[in-house]
N, CA, C and O atoms as a DFTB+ gen file, in Angstrom:
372 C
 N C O
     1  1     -40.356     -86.707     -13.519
     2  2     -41.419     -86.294     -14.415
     3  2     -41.069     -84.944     -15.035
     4  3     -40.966     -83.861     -14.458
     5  1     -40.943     -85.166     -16.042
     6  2     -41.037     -83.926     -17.124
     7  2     -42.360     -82.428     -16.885
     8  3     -43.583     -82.575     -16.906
     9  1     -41.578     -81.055     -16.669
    10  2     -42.607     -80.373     -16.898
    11  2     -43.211     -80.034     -18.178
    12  3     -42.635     -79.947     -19.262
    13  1     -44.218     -79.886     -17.966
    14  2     -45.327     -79.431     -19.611
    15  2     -44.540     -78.660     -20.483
    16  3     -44.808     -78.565     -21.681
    17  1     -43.512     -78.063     -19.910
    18  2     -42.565     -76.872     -21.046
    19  2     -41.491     -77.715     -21.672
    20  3     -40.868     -77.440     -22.697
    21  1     -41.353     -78.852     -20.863
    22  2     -40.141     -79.311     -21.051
    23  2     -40.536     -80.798     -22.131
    24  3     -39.754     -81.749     -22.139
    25  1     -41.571     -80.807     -22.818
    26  2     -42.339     -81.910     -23.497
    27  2     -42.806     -81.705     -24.886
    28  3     -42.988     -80.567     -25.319
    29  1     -43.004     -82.757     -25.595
    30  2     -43.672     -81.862     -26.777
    31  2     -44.301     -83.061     -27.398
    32  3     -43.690     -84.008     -27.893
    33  1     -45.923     -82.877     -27.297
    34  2     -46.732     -83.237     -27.379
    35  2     -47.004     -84.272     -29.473
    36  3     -47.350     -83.648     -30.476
    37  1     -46.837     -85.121     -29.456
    38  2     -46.551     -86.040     -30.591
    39  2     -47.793     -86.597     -31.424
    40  3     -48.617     -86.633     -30.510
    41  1     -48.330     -86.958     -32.309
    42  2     -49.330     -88.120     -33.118
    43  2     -49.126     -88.497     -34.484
    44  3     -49.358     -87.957     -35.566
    45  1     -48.662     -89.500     -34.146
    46  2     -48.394     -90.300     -35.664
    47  2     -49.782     -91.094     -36.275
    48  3     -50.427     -92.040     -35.821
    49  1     -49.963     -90.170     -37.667
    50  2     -51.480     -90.803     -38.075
    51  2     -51.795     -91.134     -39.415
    52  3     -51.192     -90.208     -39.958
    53  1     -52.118     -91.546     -40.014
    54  2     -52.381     -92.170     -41.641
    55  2     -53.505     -90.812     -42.063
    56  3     -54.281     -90.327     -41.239
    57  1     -53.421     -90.472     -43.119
    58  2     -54.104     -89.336     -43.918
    59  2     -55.628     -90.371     -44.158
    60  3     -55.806     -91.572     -43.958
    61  1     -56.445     -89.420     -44.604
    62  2     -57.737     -89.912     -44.909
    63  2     -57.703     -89.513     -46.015
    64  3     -58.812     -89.482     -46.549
    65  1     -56.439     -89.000     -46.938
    66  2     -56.625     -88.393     -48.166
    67  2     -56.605     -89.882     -48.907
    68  3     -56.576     -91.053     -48.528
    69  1     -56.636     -89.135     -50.249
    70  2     -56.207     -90.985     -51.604
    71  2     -55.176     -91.330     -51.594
    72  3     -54.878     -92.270     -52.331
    73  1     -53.786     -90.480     -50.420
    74  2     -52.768     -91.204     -50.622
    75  2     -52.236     -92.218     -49.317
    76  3     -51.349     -93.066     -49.218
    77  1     -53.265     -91.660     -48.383
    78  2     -53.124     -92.654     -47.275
    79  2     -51.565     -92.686     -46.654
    80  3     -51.099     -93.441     -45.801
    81  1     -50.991     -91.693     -47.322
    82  2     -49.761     -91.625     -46.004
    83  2     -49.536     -91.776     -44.850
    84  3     -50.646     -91.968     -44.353
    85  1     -48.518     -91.831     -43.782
    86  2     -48.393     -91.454     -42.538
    87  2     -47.798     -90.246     -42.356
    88  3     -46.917     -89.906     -43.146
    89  1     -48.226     -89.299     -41.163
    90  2     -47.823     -88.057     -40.867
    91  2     -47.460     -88.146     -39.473
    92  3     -47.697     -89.028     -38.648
    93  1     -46.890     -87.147     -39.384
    94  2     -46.540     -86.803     -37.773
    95  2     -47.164     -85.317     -36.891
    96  3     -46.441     -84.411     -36.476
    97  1     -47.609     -85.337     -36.851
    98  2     -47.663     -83.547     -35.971
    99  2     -47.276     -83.821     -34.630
   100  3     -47.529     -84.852     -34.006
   101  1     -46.374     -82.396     -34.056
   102  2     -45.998     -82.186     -33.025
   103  2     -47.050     -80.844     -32.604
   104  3     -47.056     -79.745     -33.159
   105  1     -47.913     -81.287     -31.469
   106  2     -48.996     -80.575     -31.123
   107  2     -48.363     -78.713     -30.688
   108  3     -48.772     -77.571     -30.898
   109  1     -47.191     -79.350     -30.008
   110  2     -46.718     -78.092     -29.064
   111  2     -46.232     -77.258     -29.631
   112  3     -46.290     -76.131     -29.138
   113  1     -45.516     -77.470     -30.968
   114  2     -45.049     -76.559     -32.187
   115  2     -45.681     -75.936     -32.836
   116  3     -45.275     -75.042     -33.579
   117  1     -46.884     -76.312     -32.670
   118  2     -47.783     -75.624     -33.844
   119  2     -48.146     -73.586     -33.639
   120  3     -48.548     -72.965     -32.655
   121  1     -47.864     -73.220     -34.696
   122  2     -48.742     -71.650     -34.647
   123  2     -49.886     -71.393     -35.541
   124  3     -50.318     -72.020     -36.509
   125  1     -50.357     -70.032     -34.818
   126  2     -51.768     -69.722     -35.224
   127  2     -51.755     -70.195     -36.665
   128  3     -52.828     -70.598     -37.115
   129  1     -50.787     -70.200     -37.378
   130  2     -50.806     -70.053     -39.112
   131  2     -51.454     -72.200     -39.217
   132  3     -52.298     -72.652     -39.991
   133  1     -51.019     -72.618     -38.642
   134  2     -50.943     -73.777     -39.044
   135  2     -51.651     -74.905     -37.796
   136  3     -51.690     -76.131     -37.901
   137  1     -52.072     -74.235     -36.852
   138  2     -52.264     -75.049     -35.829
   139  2     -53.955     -75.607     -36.205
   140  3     -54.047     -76.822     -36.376
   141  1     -54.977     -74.961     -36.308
   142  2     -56.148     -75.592     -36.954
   143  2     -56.074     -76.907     -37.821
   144  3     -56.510     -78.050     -37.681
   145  1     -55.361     -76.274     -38.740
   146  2     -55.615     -77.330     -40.330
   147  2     -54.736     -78.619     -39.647
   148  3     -55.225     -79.743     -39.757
   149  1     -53.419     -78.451     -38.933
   150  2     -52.794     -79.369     -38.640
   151  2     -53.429     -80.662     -37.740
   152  3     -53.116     -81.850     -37.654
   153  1     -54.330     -79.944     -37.206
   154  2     -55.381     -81.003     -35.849
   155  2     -56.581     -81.323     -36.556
   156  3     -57.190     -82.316     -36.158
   157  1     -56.911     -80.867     -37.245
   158  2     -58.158     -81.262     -38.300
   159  2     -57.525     -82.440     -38.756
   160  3     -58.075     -83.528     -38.584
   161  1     -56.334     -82.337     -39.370
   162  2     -55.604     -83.408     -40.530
   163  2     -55.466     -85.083     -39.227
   164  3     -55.993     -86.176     -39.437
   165  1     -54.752     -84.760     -38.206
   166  2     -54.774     -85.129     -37.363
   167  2     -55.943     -86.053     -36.946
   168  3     -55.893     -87.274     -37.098
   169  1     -57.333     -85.191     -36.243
   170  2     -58.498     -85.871     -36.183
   171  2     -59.478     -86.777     -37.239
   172  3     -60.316     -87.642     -36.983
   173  1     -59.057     -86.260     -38.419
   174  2     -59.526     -87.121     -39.461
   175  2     -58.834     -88.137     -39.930
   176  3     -59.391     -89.040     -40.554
   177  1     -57.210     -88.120     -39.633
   178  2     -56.708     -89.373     -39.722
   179  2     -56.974     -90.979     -39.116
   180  3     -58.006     -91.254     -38.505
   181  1     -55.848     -92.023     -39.392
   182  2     -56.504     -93.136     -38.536
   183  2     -55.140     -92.827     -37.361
   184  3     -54.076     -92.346     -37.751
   185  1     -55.325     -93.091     -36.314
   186  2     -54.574     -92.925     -35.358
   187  2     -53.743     -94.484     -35.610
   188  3     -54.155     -95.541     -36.089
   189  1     -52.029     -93.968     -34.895
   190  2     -51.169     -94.568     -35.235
   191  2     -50.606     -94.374     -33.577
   192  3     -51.150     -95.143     -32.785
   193  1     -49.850     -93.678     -33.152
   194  2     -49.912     -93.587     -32.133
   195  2     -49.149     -92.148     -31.661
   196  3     -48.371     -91.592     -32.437
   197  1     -49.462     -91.559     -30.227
   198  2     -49.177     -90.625     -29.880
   199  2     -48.749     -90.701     -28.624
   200  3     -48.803     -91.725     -27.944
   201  1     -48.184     -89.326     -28.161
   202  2     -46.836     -89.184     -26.984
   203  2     -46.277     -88.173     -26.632
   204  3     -46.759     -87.232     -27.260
   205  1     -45.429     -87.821     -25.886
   206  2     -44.576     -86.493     -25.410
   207  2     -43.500     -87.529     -25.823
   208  3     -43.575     -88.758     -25.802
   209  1     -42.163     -86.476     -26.321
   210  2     -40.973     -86.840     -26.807
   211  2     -40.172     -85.243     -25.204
   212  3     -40.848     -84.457     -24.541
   213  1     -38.997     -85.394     -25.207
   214  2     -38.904     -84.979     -24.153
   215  2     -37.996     -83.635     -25.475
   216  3     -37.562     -83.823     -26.611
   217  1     -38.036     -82.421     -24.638
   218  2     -37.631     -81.587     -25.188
   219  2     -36.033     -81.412     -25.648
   220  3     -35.469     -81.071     -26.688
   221  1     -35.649     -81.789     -24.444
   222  2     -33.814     -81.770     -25.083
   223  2     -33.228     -82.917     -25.764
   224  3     -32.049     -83.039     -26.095
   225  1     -34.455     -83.981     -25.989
   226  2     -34.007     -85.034     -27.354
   227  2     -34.808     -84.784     -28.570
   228  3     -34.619     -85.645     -29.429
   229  1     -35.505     -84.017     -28.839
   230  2     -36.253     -83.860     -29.699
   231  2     -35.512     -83.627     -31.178
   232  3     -36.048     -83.575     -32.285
   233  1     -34.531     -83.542     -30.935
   234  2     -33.821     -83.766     -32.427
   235  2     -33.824     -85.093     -32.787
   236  3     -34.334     -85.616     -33.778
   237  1     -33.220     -85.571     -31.910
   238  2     -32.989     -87.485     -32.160
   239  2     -34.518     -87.846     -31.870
   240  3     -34.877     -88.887     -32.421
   241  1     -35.195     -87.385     -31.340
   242  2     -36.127     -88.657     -30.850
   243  2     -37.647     -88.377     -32.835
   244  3     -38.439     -89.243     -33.207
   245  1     -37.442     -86.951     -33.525
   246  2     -37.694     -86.676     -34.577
   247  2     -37.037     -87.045     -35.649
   248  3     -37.649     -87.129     -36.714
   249  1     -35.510     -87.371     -35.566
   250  2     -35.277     -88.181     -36.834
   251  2     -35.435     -89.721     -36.634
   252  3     -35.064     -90.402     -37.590
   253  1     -35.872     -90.304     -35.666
   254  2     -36.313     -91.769     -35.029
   255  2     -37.896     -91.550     -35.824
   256  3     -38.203     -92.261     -36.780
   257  1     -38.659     -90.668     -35.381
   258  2     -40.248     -90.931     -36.210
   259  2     -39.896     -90.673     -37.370
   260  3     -40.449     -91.391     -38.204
   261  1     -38.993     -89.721     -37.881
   262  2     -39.020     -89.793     -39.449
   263  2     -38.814     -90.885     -40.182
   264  3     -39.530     -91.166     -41.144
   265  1     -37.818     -91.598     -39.795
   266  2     -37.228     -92.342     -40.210
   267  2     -38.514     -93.862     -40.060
   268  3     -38.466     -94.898     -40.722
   269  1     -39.583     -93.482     -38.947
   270  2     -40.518     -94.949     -38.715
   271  2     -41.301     -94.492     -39.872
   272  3     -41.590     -95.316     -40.740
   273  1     -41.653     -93.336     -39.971
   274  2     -42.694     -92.983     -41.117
   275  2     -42.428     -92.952     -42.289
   276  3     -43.354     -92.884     -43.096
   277  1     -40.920     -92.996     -42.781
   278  2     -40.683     -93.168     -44.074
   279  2     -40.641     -95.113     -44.359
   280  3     -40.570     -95.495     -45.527
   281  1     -40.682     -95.973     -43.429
   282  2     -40.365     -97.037     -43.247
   283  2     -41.952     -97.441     -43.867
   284  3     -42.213     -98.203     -44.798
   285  1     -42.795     -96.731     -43.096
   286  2     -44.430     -97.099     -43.008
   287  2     -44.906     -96.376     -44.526
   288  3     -45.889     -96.894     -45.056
   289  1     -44.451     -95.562     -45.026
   290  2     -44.839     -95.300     -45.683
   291  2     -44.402     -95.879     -47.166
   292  3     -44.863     -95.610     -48.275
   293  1     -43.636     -96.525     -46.882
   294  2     -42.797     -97.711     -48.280
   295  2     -43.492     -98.950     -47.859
   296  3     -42.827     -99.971     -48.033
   297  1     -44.481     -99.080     -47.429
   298  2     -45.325    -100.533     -47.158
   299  2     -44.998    -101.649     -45.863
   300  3     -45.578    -102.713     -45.643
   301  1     -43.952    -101.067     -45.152
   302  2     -43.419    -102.111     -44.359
   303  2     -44.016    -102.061     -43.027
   304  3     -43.465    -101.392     -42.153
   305  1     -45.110    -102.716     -42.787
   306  2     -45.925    -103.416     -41.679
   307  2     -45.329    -103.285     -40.147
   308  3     -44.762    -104.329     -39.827
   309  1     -45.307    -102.269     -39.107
   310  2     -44.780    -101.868     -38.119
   311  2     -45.766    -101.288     -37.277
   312  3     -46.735    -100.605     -37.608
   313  1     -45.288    -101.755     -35.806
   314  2     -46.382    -101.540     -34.861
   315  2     -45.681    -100.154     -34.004
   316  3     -44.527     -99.738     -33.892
   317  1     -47.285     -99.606     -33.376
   318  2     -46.780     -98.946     -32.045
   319  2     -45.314     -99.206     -31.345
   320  3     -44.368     -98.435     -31.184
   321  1     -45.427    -100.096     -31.117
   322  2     -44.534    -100.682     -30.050
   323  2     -43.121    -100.416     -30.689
   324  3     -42.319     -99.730     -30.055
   325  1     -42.765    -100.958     -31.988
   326  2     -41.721    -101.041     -32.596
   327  2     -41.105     -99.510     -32.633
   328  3     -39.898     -99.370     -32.436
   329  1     -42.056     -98.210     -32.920
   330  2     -41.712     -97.173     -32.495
   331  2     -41.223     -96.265     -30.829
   332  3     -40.423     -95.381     -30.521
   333  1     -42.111     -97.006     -30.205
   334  2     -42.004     -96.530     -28.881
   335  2     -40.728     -97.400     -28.474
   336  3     -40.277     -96.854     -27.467
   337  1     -40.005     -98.417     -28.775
   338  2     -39.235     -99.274     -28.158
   339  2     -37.935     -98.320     -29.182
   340  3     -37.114     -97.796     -28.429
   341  1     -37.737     -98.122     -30.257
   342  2     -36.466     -97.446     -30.747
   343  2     -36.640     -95.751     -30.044
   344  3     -35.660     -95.193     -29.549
   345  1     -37.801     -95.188     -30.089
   346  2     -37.851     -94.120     -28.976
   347  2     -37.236     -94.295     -27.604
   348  3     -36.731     -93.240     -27.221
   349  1     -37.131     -95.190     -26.829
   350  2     -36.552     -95.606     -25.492
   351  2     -37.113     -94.170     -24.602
   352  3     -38.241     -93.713     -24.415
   353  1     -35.736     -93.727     -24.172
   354  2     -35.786     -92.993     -23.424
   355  2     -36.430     -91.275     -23.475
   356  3     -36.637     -90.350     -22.690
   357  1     -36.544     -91.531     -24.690
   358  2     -36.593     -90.463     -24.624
   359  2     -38.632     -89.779     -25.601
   360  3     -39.035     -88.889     -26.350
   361  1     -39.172     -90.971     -24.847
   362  2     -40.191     -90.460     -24.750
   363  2     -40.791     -90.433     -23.151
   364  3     -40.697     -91.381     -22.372
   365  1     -41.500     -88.976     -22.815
   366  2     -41.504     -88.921     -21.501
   367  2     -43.115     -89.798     -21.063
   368  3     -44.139     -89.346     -21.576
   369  1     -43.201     -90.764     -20.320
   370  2     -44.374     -91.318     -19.661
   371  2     -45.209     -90.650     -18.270
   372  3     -46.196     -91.223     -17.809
């Protein structure tokens, strides 16, 4: 089991704006400058799904959501699962 330092807290969510995107925020990154508006955006979205990504993959395991959210965001119909399963290992449970 991963410690809390060693994690970083994930939510992939659709905007409630008119463009209905998907976004990502990483909870644990956030600073004072940006951490409000970012969890607002967050809570008003539709939830997609969320997670700890483990800290010393967080490069790879962030160009893996980029890459699901640019997928989702060109119209192509993809589940939870399909993300968490190319995530593998390296999201911590």
């Amino acid at each position: 089991m991963a410690f809390e330092s060693q994690k970083i807290m994930f939510e992939i969510f659709r905007e409630e704006s008119y463009s209905r995107r998907f976004r990502v925020v990483y909870f644990t990154e956030l600073n004072e400058y940006n951490k409000e508006s970012e969890i607002n955006a967050a809570l008003a979205g539709e939830h997609f799904l969320d997670g700890f990504i483990r800290e010393r993959d967080k490069e790879h395991a962030k160009r893996v959501i980029a890459s699901f959210l640019d997928r989702l965001n060109h119209g192509e119909r993809l589940h939870p699962q399909d993300v968490l399963a190319q995530l593998g290992d390296h999201i911590v449970v």
